[in-house]
C-alpha positions in Angstrom: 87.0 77.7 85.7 89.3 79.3 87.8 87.1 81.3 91.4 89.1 84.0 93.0 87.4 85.5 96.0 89.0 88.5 97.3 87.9 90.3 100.2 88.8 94.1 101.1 88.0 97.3 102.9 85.9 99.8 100.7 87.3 103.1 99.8 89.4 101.9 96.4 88.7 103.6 93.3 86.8 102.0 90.1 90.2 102.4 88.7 92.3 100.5 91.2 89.6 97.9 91.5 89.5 97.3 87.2 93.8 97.1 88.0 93.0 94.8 91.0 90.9 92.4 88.6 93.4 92.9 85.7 96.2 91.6 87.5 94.7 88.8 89.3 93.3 87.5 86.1 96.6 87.9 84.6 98.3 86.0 87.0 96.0 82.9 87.3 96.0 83.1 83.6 99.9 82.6 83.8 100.2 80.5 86.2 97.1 78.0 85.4 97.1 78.2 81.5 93.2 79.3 82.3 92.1 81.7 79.1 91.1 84.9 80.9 87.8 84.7 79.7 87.4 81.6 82.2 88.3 83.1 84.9 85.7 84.9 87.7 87.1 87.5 90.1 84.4 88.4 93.0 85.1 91.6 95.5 83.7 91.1 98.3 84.5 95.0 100.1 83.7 95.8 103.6 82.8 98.7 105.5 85.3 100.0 108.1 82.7 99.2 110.8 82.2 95.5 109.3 85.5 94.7 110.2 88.4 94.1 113.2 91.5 93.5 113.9 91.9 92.3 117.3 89.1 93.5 118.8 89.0 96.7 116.9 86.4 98.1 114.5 88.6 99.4 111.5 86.4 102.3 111.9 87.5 102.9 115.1 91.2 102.9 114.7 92.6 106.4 114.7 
C-alpha cells in the first residue's frame, strides 16, 4: 500500500486538489504497478502563518 504524504500552503481549489490527488495516484500507480485503489494520498495544508521560510511567516512576506 503505497502512503504519499504531501504537505502544502492552503488556498488551492477543491478542483486543483482532486487534480493534485489524480496525478499523484497516477504516477505511483505507473511507476509501482500499485492498482490505484491501493494507494492513500494525505494533504496535509498549512496556514500562511503556520509556515517559514528562513525566518519568515509566509504570512508575512509581501
Amino acid at each position: 500500500m503505497p502512503l504519499v504524504h504531501i504537505e502544502l500552503i492552503a488556498g488551492r481549489s477543491e478542483e486543483q486538489l482532486k487534480d493534485l490527488v489524480k496525478d499523484v495516484t497516477n504516477a505511483v500507480t505507473k511507476n509501482t504497478g500499485a492498482p490505484a485503489e491501493h494507494v492513500h494520498v494525505v494533504l496535509n495544508e498549512m496556514q500562511t502563518n503556520r509556515y517559514a521560510v528562513g525566518g519568515v511567516l509566509k504570512s508575512d512576506e509581501k
